[in-house]
N, C-alpha and C positions, 0 to 999 in steps of 0.2 A: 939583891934588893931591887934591881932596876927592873927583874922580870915579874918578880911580884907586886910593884907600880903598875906594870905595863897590864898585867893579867887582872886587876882591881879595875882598870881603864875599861878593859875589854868587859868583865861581868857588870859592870854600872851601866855601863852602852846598852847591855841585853836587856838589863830590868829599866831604863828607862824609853825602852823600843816596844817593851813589853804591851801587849792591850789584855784586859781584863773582857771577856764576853759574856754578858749577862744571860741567861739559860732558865726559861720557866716551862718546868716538866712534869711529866704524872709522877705521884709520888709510889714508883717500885721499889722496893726492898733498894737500903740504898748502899749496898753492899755488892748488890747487882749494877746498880748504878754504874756507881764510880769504876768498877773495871773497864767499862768503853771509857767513860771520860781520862783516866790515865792512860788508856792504850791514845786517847787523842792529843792528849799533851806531850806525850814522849816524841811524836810527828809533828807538832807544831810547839817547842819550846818556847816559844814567846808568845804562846797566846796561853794567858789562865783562863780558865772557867770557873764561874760564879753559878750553881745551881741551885735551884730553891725547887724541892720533890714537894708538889701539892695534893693532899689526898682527892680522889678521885670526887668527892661530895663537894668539895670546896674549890676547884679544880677552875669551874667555867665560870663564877664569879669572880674568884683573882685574875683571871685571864682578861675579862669584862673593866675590872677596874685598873690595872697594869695598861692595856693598851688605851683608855680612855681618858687618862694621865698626857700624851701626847709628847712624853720627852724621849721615846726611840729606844726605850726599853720596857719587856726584856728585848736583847737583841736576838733571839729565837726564842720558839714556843713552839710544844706541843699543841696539835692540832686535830678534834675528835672529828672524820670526816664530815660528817653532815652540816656542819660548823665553817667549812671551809666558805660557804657562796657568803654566809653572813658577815666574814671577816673581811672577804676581799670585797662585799658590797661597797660596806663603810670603810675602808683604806687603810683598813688595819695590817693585810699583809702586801708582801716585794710582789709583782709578777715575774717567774722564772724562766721564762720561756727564750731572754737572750743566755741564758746562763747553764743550761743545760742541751746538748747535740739533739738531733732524732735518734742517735745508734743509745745513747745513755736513759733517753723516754721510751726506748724498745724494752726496757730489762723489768721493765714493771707490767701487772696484768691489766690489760685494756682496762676496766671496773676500774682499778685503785687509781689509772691517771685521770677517767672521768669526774670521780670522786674529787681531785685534787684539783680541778680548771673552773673554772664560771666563765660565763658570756665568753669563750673561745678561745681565755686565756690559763694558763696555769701556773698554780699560785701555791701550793703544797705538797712538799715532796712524800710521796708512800714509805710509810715505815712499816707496818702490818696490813695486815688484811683478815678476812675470815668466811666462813662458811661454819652449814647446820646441816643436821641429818636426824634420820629417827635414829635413836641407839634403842637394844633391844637384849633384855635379861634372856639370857640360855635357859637357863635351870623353871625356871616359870614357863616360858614357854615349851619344855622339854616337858615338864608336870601335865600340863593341861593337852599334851595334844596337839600344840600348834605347829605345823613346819616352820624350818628359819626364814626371813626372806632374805632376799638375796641381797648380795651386795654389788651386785651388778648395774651400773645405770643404764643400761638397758635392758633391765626388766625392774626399772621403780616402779613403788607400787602407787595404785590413785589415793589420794585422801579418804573414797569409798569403803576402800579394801582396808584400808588403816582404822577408820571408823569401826566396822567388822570382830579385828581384831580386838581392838580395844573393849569391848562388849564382851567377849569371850573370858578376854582376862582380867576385868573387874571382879573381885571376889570379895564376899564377905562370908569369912573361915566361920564367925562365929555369931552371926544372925543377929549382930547388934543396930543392924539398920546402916551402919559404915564401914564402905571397903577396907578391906586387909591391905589389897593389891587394889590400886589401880589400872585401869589400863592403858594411860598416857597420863604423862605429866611434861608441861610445858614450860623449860626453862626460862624463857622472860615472856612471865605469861600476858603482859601488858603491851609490851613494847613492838612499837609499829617494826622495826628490826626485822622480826622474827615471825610477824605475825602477815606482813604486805604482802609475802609469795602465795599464802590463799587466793587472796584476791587479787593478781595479780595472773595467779594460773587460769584464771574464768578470763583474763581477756582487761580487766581494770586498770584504768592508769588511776595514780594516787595523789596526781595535784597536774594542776593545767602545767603546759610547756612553758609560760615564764615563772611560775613559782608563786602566783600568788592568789589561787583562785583555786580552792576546795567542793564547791559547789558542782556537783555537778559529776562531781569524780569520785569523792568518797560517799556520795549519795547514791552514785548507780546502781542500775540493779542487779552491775557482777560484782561491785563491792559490797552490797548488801546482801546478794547471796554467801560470800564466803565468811562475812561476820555472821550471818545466820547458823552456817557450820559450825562456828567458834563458838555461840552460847549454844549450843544443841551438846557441844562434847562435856557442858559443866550441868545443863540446868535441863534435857529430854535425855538424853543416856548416861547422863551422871558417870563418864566413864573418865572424868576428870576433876584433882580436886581443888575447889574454888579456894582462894585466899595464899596460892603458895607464891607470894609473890619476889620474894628473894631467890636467887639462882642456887645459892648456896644449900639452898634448905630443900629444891627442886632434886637439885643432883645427890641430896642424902636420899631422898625418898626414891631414889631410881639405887643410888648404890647400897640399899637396906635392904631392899626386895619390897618397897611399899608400894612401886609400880613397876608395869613389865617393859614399858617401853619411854624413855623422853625423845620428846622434841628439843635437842638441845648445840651446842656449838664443839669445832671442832678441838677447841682448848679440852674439850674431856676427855681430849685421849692421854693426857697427860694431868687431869684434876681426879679423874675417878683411881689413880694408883692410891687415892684414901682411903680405898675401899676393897682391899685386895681378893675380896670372898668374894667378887661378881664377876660372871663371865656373862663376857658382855658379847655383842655384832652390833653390826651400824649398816643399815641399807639407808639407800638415795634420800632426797626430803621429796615427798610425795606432789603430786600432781592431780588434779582435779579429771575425771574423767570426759573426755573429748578437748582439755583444754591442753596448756602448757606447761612445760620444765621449768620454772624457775628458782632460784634460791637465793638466800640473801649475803647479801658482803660489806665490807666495808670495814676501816678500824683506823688506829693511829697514821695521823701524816706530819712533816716538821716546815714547818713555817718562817720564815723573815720577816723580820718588823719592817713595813715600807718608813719607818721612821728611822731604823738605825744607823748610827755614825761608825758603825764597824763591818760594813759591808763586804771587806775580802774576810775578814776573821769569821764572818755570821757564815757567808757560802764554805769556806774550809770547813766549820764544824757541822752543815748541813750534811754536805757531800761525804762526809766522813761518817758521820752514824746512821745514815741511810744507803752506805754504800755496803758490799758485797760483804766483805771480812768481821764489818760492824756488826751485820744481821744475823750473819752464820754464829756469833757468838751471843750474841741474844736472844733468840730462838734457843740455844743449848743453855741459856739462863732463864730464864724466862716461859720457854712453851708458845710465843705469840706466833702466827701461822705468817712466814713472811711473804712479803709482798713480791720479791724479785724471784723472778725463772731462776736465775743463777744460784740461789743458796739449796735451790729445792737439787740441784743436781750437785752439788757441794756436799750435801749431806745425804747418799743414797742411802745408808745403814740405818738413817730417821725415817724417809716418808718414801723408802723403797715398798713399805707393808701395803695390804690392800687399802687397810682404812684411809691412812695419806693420801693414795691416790685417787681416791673418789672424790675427797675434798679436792684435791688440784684439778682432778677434770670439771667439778663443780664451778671452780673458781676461774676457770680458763672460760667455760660455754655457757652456764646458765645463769651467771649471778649478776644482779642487777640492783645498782647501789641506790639507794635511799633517795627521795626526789629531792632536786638542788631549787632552795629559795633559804634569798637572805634570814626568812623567821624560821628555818625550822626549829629552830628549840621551842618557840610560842607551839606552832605547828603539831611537835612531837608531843608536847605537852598534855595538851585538849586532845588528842587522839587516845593518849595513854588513860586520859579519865574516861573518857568512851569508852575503849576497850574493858578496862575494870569494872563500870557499868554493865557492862554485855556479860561479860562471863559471871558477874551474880547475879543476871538473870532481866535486866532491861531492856525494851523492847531494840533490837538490835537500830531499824528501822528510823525509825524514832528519832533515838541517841545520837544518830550518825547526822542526820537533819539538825540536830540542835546544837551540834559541834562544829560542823560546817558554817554556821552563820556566826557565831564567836571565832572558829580560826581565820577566814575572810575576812572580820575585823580588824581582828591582827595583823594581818597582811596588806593591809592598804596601806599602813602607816611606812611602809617597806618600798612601795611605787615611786 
């Protein structure tokens, strides 16, 4: 009787030691989820977790109305990078910089910590990361004649030569005035993302060095050169088809055989097994001739509310699913490209294949993350109706003049 007094004593102690951690996260299969959260609870018995998975549409406004609440929850959040300067402008997240070594900020890729600091501090720890490339159908181009390219980054090819291509394997089988086959299709055909290493390759920066000044930048005339590219591939060579603006519907029309080649992200090497009849290669993301390598990156980071009242239990749960053991089994649930050196050697029998490692030398040398100012959502915004502009056919020129003086709008209100 008296041990089981004693042991009632002891498990009341726990549950009233206990802290509750509030947790606002992208909404993955939550099946996926919760195996990291019980692999975290079994290491920290006394801390529960409270997680609320937000669909990815509804995602950055709960984010937006949660932290504008001001009562120090959630006590972590999912954090979409580009979001990060906006968060840490207005005092939404912890800065982590006494709470993490330099040997622990070494284990992530230069890109993903830039990604995660504003004005010199950092403020989001990297949970993914990512990279693009052209992906390229065998069997179409085995049809027509074309050699493979290479998957070599040292023999990428220009945007010229990709252009070229794409011309060759536009077809229309049966003379109805629209392709069969495309010869490019571009996985987020809108999105500065994917779309900034154009312009970017000619020499372009993509917003002034404090973040708040478009003028001048996405006006130039190396960014108005490679938007001129962009509506040349839908509306003078038609070798691209205009309105595909969902990824999903992108990556059908690459793994159908409706084009020969996408522009699309490294998550396909593990999204196109929907498609089992495509053999597929992947060379480098192209480069403009005379200019530079670039490619884009950037993805998920985990954040601390500068407001939370549970600041050891928020750093335990950070450090814990951004660390090493977390990512390696999330990556093998998941597909997300992770951020740390350490899982990439963790899992040779994953991204020991050639395609893996294009993207990791990608993600090590050429990638260059999204420009940091507190508006880029406004920012990203007005670029992405620009760009849907351009590619059904508005004067590139133009567009980009008329965009630029609405997102400097937006942007002063940020000074």
């Amino acid at each position: 009787m008296r041990r089981l007094l004693v042991l009632m004593i002891l498990l009341t102690g726990v549950l009233l030691s206990a802290t509750t951690l509030e947790v606002l996260w992208m909404g993955w299969p939550k099946d996926q989820v919760m195996q990291l959260i019980n692999a975290f609870k079994e290491e920290n018995p006394t801390i529960e977790v409270e997680i609320q998975l937000v669909p990815f549409g509804q995602l950055f406004q709960t984010i937006e109305v949660r932290l504008a609440a001001g009562d120090g929850t959630p006590d972590v959040f999912i954090v979409d990078g580009p979001n990060n300067a906006s968060y840490a402008a207005r005092g939404y997240l912890l800065a982590l910089d006494d709470y993490y070594t330099d040997e622990e900020m070494n284990d992530w890729f230069k890109a993903s910590i830039e990604e995660g600091s504003y004005n010199g501090k950092f403020y989001s720890v990297p949970y993914g990361t990512s990279s693009a490339g052209i992906f390229y159908n065998k069997a179409i181009f085995e049809e027509y004649g074309i050699p493979f390219p290479s998957e070599s980054i040292d023999e990428r090819l220009t945007w010229e030569e990709i252009a070229e291509i794409a011309k060759k394997l536009t077809k229309d089988t049966n003379n109805d005035g629209i392709p069969d086959v495309w010869g490019l299709v571009i996985e987020q055909i809108d999105r500065p993302y994917l779309l900034f290493p154009l312009m970017q390759s000619l020499g372009a920066q993509v917003l002034s060095d404090d973040g708040f000044v478009s003028q001048g930048y996405i006006t130039s005339q190396e960014f108005v050169q490679g938007a001129t590219f962009y509506w040349k591939l839908f509306n003078e060579w038609k070798v691209s088809p205009q309105g595909v603006s969902d990824s999903a519907i992108a990556r059908e029309y690459f793994g159908t055989g409706k084009a020969a080649m996408m522009l699309g992200n490294e998550w396909n090497l593990r999204r196109l097994a929907q498609y089992p009849g495509v053999d597929y290669g992947l060379t480098p993301f192209p480069y403009f001739e005379g200019g530079v390598a670039v490619t884009p990156t950037g993805s998920w980071h985990v954040g601390i509310n500068s407001k939370t009242k549970k600041l050891d239990a928020a750093l335990k749960f950070t450090k814990f699913i951004t660390g090493r053991d977390a990512v390696v089994t999330w990556h093998l649930l998941n597909g997300i490209a992770p951020a740390r050196y350490d899982v990439y050697e963790a899992l040779p029998e994953v991204f020991g294949n050639a395609m893996w490692q294009l993207f990791f030398n990608e993600m090590e040398n050429t990638a260059v993350p999204r420009p940091v100012t507190p508006g880029y959502s406004q920012y990203e915004l007005m670029l992405r109706e620009a760009f849907n502009s351009i590619h059904y056919g508005a004067d590139p020129k133009k567009t980009l003049e008329d965009a630029a003086i609405r997102i400097d709008r937006e942007l002063r209100r940020y000074r």
